[in-house]
N, C-alpha and C positions, 0 to 999 in steps of 0.2 A: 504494500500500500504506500503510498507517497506521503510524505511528512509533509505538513508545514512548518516553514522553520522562518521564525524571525530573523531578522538581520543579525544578532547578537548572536545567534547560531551559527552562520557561515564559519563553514571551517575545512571541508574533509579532503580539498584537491593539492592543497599547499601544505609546508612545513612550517609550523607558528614560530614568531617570534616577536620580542616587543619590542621594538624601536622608536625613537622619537622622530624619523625622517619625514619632514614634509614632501610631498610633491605633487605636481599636476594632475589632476584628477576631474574629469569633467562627464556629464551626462547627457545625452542622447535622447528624448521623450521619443518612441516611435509611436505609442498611442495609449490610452491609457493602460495597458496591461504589460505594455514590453517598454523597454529601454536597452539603451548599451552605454554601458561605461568606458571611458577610457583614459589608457593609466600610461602617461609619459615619465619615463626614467630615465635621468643623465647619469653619467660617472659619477658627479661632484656624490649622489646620493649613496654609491655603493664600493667608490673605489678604494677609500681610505679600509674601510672592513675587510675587501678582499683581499688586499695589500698585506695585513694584518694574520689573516689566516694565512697565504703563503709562506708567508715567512716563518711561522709557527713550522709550516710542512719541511720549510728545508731544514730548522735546526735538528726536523727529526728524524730524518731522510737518510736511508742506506741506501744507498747507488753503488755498485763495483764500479773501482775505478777513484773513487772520492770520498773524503773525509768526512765522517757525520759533522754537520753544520756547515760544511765546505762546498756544497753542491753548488753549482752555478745559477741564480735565480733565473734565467733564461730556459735551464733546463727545467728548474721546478712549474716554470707558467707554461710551457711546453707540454709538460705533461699533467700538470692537473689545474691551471688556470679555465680552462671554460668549465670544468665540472664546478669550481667552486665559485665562479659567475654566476652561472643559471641556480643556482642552488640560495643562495645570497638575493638574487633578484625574486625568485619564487617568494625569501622570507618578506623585504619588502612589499610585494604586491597581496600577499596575505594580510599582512598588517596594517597596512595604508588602506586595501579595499574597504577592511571590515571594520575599519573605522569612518571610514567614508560615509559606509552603508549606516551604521550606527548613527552619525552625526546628522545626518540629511532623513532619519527615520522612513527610510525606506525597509518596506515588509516586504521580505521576499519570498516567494515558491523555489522549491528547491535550495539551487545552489548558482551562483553567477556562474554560467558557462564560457568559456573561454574561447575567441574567434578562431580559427584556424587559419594561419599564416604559412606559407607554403616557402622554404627556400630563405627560413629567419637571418636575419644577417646580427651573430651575436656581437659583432665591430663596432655598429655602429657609437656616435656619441650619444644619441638618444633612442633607448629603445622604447619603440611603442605596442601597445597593448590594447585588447577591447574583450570586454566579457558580455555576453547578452544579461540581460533580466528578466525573468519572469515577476511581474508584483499582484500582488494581492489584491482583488476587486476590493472599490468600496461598495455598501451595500447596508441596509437596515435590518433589524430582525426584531419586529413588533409581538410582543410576548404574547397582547391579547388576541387570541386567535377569531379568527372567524368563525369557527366550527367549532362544537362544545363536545370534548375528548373527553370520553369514560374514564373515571378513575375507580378502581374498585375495589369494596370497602368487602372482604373476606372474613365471616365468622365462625367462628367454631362450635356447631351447633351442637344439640344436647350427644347425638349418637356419637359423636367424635369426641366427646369429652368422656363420655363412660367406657369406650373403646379405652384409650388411653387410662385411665386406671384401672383398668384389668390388667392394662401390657405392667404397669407398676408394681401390679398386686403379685401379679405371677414373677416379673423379675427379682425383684424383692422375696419372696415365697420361699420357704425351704421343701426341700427333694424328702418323701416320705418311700423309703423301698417298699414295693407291694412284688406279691406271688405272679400273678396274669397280667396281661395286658389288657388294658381298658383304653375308653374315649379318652382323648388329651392328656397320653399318659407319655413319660419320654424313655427310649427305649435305647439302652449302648448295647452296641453288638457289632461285628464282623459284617462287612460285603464282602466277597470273594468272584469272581469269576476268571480261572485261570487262564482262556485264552487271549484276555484282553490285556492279562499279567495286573487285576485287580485285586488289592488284601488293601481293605484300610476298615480301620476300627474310631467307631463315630457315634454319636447319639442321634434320634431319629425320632423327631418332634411327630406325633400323629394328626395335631392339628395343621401340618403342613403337607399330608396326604389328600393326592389331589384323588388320584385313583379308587374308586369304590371298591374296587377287586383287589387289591394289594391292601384296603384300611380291614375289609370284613376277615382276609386272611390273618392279617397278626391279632388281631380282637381276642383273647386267651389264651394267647400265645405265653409259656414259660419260661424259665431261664436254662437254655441246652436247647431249645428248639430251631430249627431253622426253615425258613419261610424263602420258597422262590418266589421272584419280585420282577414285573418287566421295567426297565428304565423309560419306556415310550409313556410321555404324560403319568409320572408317577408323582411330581410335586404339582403344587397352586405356582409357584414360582419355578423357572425353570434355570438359572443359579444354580439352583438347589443341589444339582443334579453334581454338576462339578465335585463341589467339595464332599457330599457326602461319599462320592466315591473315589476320590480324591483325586481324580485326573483334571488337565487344563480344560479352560471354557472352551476351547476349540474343537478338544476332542468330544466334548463332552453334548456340544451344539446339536449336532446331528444323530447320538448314538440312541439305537435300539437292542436291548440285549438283555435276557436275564440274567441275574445273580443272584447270590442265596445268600440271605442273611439270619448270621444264627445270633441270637438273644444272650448277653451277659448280665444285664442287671433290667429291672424293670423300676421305675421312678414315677410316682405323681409327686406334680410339684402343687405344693399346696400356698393358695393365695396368702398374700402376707395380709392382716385383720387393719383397717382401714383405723389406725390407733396411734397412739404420740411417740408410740417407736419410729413408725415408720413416715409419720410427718415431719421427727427429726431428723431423720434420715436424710431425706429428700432436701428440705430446708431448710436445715439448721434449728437450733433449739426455740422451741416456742414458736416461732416466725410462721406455724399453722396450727389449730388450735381443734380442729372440723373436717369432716367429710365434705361438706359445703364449700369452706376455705379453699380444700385441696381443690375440688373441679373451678371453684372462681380461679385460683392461679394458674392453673391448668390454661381455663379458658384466655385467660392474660396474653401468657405465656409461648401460647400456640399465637394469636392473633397477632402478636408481634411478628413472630417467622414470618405469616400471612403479608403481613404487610411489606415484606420484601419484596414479595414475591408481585407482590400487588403494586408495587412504587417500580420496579424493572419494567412489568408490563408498561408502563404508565409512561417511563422516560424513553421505551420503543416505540412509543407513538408518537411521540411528541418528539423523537426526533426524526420520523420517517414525517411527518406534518410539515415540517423548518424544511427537509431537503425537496419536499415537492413544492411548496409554495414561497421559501425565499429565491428569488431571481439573480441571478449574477452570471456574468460572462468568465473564464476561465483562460488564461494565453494557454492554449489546447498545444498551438506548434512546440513553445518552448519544452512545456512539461514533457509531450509526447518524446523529442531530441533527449531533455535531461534523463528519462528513463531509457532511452537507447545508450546512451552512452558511459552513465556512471554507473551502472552494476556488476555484479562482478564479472560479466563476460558482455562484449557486446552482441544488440538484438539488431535483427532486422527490420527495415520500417514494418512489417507485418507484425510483428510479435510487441514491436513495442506501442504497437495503435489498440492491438490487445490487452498489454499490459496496462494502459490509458484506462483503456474502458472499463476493466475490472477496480481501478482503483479511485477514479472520478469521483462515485459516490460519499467514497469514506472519504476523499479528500475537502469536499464538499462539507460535511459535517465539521470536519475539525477547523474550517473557519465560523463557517457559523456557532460552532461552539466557544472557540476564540473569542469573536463578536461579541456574543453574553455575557461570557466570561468580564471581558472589559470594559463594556460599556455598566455592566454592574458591581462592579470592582470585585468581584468574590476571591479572595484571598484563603492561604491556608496556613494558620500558624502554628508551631511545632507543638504546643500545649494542647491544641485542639486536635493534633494527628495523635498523640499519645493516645488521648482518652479516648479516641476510637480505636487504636489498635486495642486499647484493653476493654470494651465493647464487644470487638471481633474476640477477643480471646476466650472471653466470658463464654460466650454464645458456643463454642467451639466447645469448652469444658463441661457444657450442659449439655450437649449430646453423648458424652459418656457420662453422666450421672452425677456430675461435681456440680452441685446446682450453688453452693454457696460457698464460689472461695475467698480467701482471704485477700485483704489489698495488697497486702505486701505481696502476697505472690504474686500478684497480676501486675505490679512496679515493673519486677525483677522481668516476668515474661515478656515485656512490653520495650524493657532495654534490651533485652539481647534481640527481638526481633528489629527491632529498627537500629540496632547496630549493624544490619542486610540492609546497602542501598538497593537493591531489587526489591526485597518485602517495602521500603521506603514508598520508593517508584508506584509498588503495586496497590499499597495502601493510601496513599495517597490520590491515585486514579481513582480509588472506591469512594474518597472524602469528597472528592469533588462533585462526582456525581452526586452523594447524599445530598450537595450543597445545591445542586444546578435543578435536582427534581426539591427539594424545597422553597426554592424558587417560584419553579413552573406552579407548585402549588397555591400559591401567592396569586401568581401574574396570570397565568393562563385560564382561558373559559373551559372548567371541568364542570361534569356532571357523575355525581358518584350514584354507584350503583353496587346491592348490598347482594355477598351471593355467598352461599358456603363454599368450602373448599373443592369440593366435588362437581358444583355446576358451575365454579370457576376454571376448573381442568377444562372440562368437555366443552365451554364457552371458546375459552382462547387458543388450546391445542384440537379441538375437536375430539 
C-alpha cells in the first residue's frame, strides 16, 4: 500500500546528513498536484569537505610502491575522488531538499523522484538537479454526514447471561469420579487407530458430541471399555477433531476414519454453588455480594466487549462513507512512476498501474484521515497510551480468568510492553482510532440501533 509521508519524512533514496550548507533551490508549480524542484550545487558548497575526506584517504592509504601517508594526492583523487563526490553531493541534496520541503511546508506523496539525466557530467562547476513532486490534494472533510450511519448498540440478553454462568459454574466446579458414563459427563481415555499411526490420551467432553450415534454408544460406558467412534461429524465444532486426536488441523480437515477409544477415568464435573467463594473468586473479595450482582456484571462486562465490536463496525463505515463521498484529484502519473521505480525490484508500467489500483483506496483514506486528524488536533500523549495499554492488558487477563488484578502489576506489564516500539506503533494505531471513532461519535449523523449479539452477527456478517 502506498504511504503518505509528510515532508518531514522524506528520506529513503539518499544518505543523511546534517549540514549547514545553503544553496539554490527553487520550485516549478506544474499544476496543482505536481511540481519539480530544483537543486543547483557549486564547488564552493562541497569542495572544502571532499578535500577533507581525501586527504583522510591518503594518510591511510596502502599503495605498493608508496609510503602510508606518502601517496600522491593525484593518485588518491584518481582513484577515489568521484566516489567521494557523488557521495558528499547525495549528502547535501538530502539535506538541503528536506529542509526545503520542510521550510516551504510542502506535503508530499511518496518520495521526491529524481529526473533522469543521461550522460551527467560530474566536472562540471555547477551541478544541477531536478526531482518531481507528487503533493497532497487540498480538500474538506465535513464530519456531518448526509446520511444517518447505524451505530449499534449490542446487548447481552437474559439467554446469554445464564449461558455464561453455567460456563463459570462448570469451570469453577470440581471433577466428582462416577462408575458409567452419563449426559455431560467428561471422559479421559485412549484414541488409537494404528494405521493413521494414532495413540493420544485426552479427555472427551460429551457435551461437545455432535454425533447421536457415537453420544448413545459411550452412554454406560465403564472404565476398561472401548467404544468405536467415526471421526466424520463426531464434534459440534470441528477443531475438535485435531486435538483430540492429536494430529494437525490439516490432517485432520478432511479425515474420515474410525478409532477406538477405551475409557480410563469417568468424571462429572459438578457446578460450582453460585456462593461468596466463588464471587470471590471471580472478583475479588466482596466486590459481588448476589447471584443478581454476578449476571448484572456479567451483563456489564460482556457489553463492553460488545461495544468493540460494535464501534469497528461503526469506524468501517464511516470510513468507507469519507472515501466515496470526499472528492479529491490524486497526481495518479507520479505515484503510479514512484511505485515502479522505488521497490525493491523494478515493475513494468502494467504491474505498476496494478499496483496503483490496488493501493489508491487505502491511500485515499490515510489522507483523509490525516485531514481529521489535523484539522481536529487529536493528539496522543504518553500518559494516555499507558493507561490504554493497561486497559488492553486488563481485558487480555480477563479472558483467562484474572478478572481482578493488581495495579502494580499492570505498571510493571504496561512498561515492559511499550519498552517494544512495534507494540508502541501498534498501540498507538489502536488509541487513535479509539480517538477518531469518539469523535465520529460527536460529529457525525448516527442513528443507533439496539440488537443482541446474535442478530448482530447474522445482521452484519450474514
Amino acid at each position: 500500500m502506498l504511504r503518505y509521508l509528510n515532508c518531514t519524512t522524506f528520506a529513503s533514496h539518499f544518505i543523511y546528513a546534517k549540514l549547514d550548507t545553503q544553496m539554490n533551490i527553487t520550485k516549478e508549480q506544474i499544476d496543482d498536484l505536481n511540481a519539480v524542484v530544483k537543486v543547483a550545487i557549486t564547488k564552493d558548497d562541497y569542495q572544502d569537505k571532499v578535500d577533507s575526506i581525501l586527504s583522510d584517504y591518503r594518510k591511510q592509504a596502502n599503495i605498493p610502491g608508496f609510503r602510508k601517508g606518502h601517496v600522491p594526492m593525484g593518485l588518491i583523487k584518481k582513484q577515489y575522488g568521484k566516489a567521494v563526490l557523488v557521495d558528499e553531493v547525495n549528502k547535501l541534496l538530502q539535506d538541503n531538499l528536506n529542509k526545503y520541503l520542510t521550510e516551504e511546508k510542502l506535503d508530499v506523496l511518496g518520495n521526491p523522484l529524481p529526473k533522469q539525466q543521461d550522460n551527467f557530467d560530474w566536472d562540471q562547476d555547477q551541478l544541477d538537479f531536478e526531482f518531481e513532486l507528487g503533493l497532497a490534494p487540498n480538500f474538506e472533510v465535513p464530519l456531518k454526514t448526509k446520511k444517518s450511519l447505524t451505530h449499534y448498540k449490542i446487548v447481552a440478553d437474559k439467554k446469554m447471561v445464564d449461558e455464561q454462568v453455567k460456563r463459570l459454574q462448570k469451570q469453577y466446579g470440581k471433577l466428582v469420579n462416577k462408575k458409567e458414563v452419563g449426559k455431560d459427563f467428561e471422559v479421559l481415555g485412549t484414541f488409537k487407530n494404528e494405521a493413521e499411526e494414532i495413540e493420544n490420551k485426552t479427555t472427551l467432553e460429551l457435551d461437545k458430541v455432535k454425533s447421536k450415534k457415537a453420544f448413545d454408544s459411550l452412554l454406560g460406558k465403564k472404565v476398561g471399555d472401548a467404544i468405536t467412534l467415526n471421526t466424520k461429524g463426531l464434534f459440534k465444532e470441528d477443531y475438535l477433531v485435531s486435538s483430540v486426536l492429536g494430529i494437525s488441523q490439516e490432517k485432520a480437515k478432511d479425515i474420515n476414519i474410525e478409532v477406538s477409544f477405551t475409557i480410563d477415568e469417568i468424571n462429572e464435573r459438578e457446578p460450582a454453588k453460585l456462593d461468596q467463594e466463588l464471587f470471590d473468586k471471580l472478583f475479588g473479595k466482596d466486590a459481588i455480594a448476589s447471584a443478581k450482582e454476578l449476571k448484572d456484571r456479567i451483563k456489564e462486562d460482556s457489553e463492553k466487549q460488545f461495544e468493540q465490536q460494535s464501534d469497528q463496525k461503526l469506524l468501517n463505515d464511516i470510513t468507507e462513507y469519507f472515501i466515496e463521498n470526499t472528492k479529491f484529484e490524486l497526481p495518479t502519473e507520479f505515484l503510479t512512476k514512484w511505485i515502479q521505480i522505488t521497490g525493491e525490484k523494478p515493475l513494468s508500467d502494467e504491474q505498476a498501474n496494478e499496483e496503483y489500483e490496488k493501493s489508491e483506496k487505502g491511500l485515499r483514506y490515510q489522507l483523509i484521515e490525516g485531514k481529521i486528524i489535523k484539522d481536529n488536533d487529536i493528539q496522543i500523549q504518553f500518559e494516555e497510551l499507558k493507561e490504554f495499554a493497561k486497559g488492553f492488558i486488563k481485558s487480555q487477563m480477563a479472558q483467562f480468568g484474572q478478572l481482578n488484578p493488581q495495579e502494580e502489576e499492570l505498571d510493571n506489564i504496561a512498561a515492559r510492553v511499550l519498552g517494544n516500539q512495534d507494540e508502541v506503533k501498534r498501540l498507538s494505531e489502536q488509541l487513535m482510532s479509539q480517538k477518531l471513532i469518539n469523535l465520529y461519535k460527536e460529529k457525525v449523523n448516527l442513528k443507533t440501533k439496539e440488537v443482541t449479539y446474535e442478530n448482530f452477527v447474522k445482521e452484519v456478517y450474514g
